[in-house]
N, C-alpha and C positions, 0 to 999 in steps of 0.2 A: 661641233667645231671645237679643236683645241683651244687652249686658254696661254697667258701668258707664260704662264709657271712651264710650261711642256717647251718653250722656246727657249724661254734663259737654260733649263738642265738640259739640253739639248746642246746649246752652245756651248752651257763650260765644260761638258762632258766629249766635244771635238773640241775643247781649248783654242774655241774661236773668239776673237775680241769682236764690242758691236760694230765696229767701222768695218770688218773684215764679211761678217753675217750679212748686214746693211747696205753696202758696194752696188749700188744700183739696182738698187731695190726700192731704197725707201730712207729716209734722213736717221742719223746715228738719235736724235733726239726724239722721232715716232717711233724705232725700235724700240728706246727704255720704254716710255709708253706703253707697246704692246705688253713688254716685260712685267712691268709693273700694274696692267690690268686696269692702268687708267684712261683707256679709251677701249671704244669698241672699232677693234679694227676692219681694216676693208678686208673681204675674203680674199681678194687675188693678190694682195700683196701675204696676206697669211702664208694660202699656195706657195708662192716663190721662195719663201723662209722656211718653209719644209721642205721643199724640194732640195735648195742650199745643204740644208740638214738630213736631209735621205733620211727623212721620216714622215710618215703618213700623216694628211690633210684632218683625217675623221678617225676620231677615239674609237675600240672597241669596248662599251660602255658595257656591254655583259658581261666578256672576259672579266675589266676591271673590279667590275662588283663582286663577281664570285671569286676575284682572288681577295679581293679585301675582307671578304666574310670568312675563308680560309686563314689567312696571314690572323686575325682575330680570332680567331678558333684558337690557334696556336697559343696566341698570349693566353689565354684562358690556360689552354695543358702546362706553359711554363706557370703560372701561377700557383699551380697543382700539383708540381714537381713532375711533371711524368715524362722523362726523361726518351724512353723509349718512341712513344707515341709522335713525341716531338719530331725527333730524327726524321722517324717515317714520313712523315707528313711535311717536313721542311724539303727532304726528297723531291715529291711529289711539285710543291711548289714551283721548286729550282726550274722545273722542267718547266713550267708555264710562263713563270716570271723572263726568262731571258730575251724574247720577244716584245716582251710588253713597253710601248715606249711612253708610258702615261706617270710622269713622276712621283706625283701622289703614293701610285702602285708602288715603284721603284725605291722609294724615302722609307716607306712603311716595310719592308722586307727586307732593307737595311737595319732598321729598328728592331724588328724582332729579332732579328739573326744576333746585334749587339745585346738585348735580351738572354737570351739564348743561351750565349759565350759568359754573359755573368755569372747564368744559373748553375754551368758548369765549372765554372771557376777558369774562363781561359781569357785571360785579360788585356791579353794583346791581342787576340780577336775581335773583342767587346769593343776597345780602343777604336781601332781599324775601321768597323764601322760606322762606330758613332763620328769619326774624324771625316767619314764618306759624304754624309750627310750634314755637315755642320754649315756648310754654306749657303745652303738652300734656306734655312730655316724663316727667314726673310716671306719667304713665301708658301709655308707649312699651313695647313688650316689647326684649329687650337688643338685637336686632336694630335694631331704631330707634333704641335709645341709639345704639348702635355707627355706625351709619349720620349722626346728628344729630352726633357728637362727632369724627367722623372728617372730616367735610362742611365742619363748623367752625372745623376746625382748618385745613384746607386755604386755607377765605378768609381766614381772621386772617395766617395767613403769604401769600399771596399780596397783602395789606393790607399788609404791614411790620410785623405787630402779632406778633411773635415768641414774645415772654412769654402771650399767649391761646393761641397755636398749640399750646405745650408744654404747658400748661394739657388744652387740649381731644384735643390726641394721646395724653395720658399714660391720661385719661379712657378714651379708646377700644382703647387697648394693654390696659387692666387688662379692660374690658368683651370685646372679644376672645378676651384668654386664658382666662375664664373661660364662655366659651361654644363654648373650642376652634377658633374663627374662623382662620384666614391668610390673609392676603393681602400677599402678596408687594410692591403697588403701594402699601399704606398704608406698610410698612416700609422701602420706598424713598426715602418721602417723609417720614416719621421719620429718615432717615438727613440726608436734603437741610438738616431743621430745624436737625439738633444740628451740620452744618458750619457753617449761618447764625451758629450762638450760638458758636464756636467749641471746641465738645465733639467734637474731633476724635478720640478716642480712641473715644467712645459713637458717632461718624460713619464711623468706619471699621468695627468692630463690623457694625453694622447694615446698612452697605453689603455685606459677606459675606453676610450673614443673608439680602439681598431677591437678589443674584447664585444662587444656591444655589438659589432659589426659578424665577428666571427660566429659570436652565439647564434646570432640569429639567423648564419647561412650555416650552423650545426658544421662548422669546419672545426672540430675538437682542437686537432693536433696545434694550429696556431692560438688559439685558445690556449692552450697553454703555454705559448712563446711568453702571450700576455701575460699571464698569471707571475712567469719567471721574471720578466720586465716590471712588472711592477714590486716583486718584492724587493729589487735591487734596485728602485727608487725610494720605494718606504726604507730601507736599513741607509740609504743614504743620508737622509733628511731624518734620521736619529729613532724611526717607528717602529722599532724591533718587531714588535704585537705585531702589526701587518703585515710586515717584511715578512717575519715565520708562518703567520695565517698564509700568505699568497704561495710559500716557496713549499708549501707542504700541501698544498692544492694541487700546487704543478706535480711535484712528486706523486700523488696518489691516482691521478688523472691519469697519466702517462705510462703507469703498469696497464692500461687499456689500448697504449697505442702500438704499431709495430716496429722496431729499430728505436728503442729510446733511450738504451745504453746513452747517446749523448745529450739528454733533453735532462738523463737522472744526473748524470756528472755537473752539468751546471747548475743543476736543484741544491746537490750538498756542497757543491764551491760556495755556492752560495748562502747555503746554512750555516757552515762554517764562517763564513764573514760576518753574521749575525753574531755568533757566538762569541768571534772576535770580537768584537765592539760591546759587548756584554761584559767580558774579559775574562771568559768560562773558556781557559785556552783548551782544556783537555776535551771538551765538548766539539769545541773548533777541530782539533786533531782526529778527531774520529770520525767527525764528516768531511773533511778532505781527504783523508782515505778513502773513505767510500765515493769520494769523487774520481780518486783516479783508478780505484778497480775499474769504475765503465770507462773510464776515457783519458789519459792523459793528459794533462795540460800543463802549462810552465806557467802559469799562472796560480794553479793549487804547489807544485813544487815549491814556488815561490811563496807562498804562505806556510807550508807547512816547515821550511827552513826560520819563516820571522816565528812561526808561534812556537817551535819550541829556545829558539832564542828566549825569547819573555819568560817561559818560564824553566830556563839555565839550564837545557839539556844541551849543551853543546857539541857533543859526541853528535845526536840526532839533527843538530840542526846545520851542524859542517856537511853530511851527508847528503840531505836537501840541498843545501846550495852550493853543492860540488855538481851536484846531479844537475841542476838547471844552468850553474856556466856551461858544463858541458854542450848544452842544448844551444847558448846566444854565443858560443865561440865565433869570434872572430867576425861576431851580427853587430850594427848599432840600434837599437830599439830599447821602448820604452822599460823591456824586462830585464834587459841586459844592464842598464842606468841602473833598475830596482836590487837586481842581486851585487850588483857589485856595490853600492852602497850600502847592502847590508853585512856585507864581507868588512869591510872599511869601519861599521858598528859592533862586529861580532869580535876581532880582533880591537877593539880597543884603539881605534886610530881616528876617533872623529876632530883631536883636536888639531890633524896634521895639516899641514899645508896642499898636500894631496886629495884627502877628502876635501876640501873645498874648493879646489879645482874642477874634480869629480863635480860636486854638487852643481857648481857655475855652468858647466857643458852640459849636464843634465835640465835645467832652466832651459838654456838657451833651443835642447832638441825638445822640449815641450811647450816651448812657448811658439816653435815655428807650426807644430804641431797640433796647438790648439788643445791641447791634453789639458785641461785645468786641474781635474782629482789627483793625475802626480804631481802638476806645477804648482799647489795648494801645497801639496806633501814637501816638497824639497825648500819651499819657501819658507815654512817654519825649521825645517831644517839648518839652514843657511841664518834666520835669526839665533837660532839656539847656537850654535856656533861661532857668531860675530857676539853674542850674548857673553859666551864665555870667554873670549878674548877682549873684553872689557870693551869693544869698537860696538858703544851704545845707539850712535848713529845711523851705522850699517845695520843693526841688529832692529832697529823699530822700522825701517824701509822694508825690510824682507816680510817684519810681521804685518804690517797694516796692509803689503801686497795679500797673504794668504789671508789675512781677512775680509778685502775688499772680493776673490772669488768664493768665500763662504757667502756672503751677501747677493752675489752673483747667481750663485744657484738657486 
């Protein structure tokens, strides 16, 4: 016998209201009831609310099962990246799934499909989906919470939307643990969030947590995501020693894997910003090169225009950050704030009225942002600058903010 949950997605899917479903049937107040799965209802009034709904009295309880173990299949190959296998197999599905009128079925192959569209990066499909099923959730068993809140979480941070991310991860950590769930690739990505937010402490943490996980299912290649994740907690939190011990693991690992051209590029961004903070810039300088031999990024450009500022090549460093405006023209992002404010330092104009207009819109796009490691960076900025214009006031508000997120982390 169908269940409540197969009646409401039935209704809101002909965009029937219950008094409209209900209409001599059965009282609008036993339908929520049935909806809600808080009584066990009479068969013949069941009958009559499928019938309404031109859909079937008795589940196909095989079909459903062996689409759920397929649809699960599948998350497994998105896990695994394998792109091809997926397609094929979502194919196959498509075909079975459009028949099938059991929501459960139906919620779950909206979920993986929003899956899916993340792993390929098409995010207005991923959207689409996830928005398909958002209503339902009321009546998702935790599997599907877990599945909806984890999916969610993933577009919100792939969006920039970091404060939902945490929101909908924290959601699917507490649904998880209490269903005994692990998944090593969710806790991965829990870790990736809390370096975004600079909760490097909970980022390093939970970077052991999903390595521990990966070892032990001999999954190398995300093994070394880890290895990269955590040296880029340790050089945050001042541990050089570890930072290079993890970032030269990943590096020497990763000559074993295939396509690692971008796994080596963020190995030496990342050695480089070691070196940075050592203040070995020429050290720096030669591993962001060797960053962007494998892979471009406006983020090593962007570094390698501040390091050779620091040490006054300014020939090499107008270069660099000609090259990465070129790249955030006419963009507003966190890199485009970063290079033009070094533009605003290179020239010699931080005590202008401009650079600290600059400075103030850059706050305000990182604070809506949640971006704490540049809103730390611009807050001392904006002190050293109200520092120098003798407004002592203004200049200790800016500082006690960038140290109340140093504490933070």
């Amino acid at each position: 016998m169908i269940g409540g949950a197969k009646i409401y997605y039935h209704r809101m899917k002909k965009g029937l209201t219950q008094n409209e479903l209900s209409n001599g049937i059965c009282s609008i107040s036993y339908l929520s009831k049935i909806e809600n799965d808080s009584i066990q209802s009479n068969p013949e009034t069941l009958k009559l609310l499928c019938k309404r709904l031109d859909i079937n009295f008795e589940d196909n309880q095989n079909l459903n099962s062996e689409l759920k173990k397929q649809l699960l299949d599948v998350y497994t190959l998105i896990k695994q990246r394998e792109i091809i296998q997926i397609k094929n197999k979502m194919e196959e599905i498509k075909l079975k799934v459009k028949d099938v009128e059991d929501p459960t079925i139906n919620s779950l192959y909206k979920l993986i499909n929003a899956r899916y569209y993340l792993l390929v990066k098409d995010y207005k499909k991923a959207k689409h989906y996830l928005e398909k099923v958002e209503n339902l959730t009321k009546f998702f068993s935790d599997e599907l919470k877990y599945f909806f809140n984890s999916f969610s979480g993933l577009y919100c941070y792939l969006s920039g939307d970091y404060k939902s991310s945490l929101r909908f991860y924290q959601e699917a950590k507490q649904i998880s643990q209490a269903m005994h769930r692990y998944e090593p690739e969710f806790i991965y990505q829990l870790s990736i969030l809390y370096s975004k937010l600079g909760r490097n402490t909970k980022s390093i943490i939970t970077a052991y947590e999903a390595l521990a996980a990966f070892d032990k299912n001999a999954n190398y290649e995300r093994s070394v995501d880890c290895h990269i994740l955590l040296g880029i907690g340790y050089n945050r939190i001042g541990d050089d020693q570890s930072a290079e011990l993890y970032l030269s693991k990943a590096l020497k690992a990763s000559r074993y894997l295939p396509n690692n051209d971008y796994i080596q590029s963020i190995a030496y961004h990342n050695l480089g910003l070691v070196n940075s903070n050592r203040g070995k810039s020429i050290e720096a300088i030669i591993n962001y090169k060797k960053s962007i031999e494998n892979n471009l990024h406006i983020q090593t450009t962007y570094m390698l225009a501040k390091e050779y500022y620091i040490i006054e090549n300014h020939t090499q460093s107008y270069n660099w950050l000609n090259k990465g405006l070129s790249y955030v023209e006419n963009i507003e992002d966190s890199y485009s704030f970063k290079l033009w404010i070094l533009k605003y330092e290179i020239d010699k104009n931080e005590s202008s009225k401009e650079y600290q207009e600059l400075l103030t819109k850059a706050v305000s796009y990182f604070e809506e942002k949640e971006d704490y490691l540049n809103l730390r960076e611009c807050y001392e900025k904006l002190g050293h600058y109200y520092s120098e214009k003798f407004m002592y006031k203004n200049s200790s508000i800016y500082y006690l903010k960038a140290n109340n997120l140093k504490l933070f982390s």
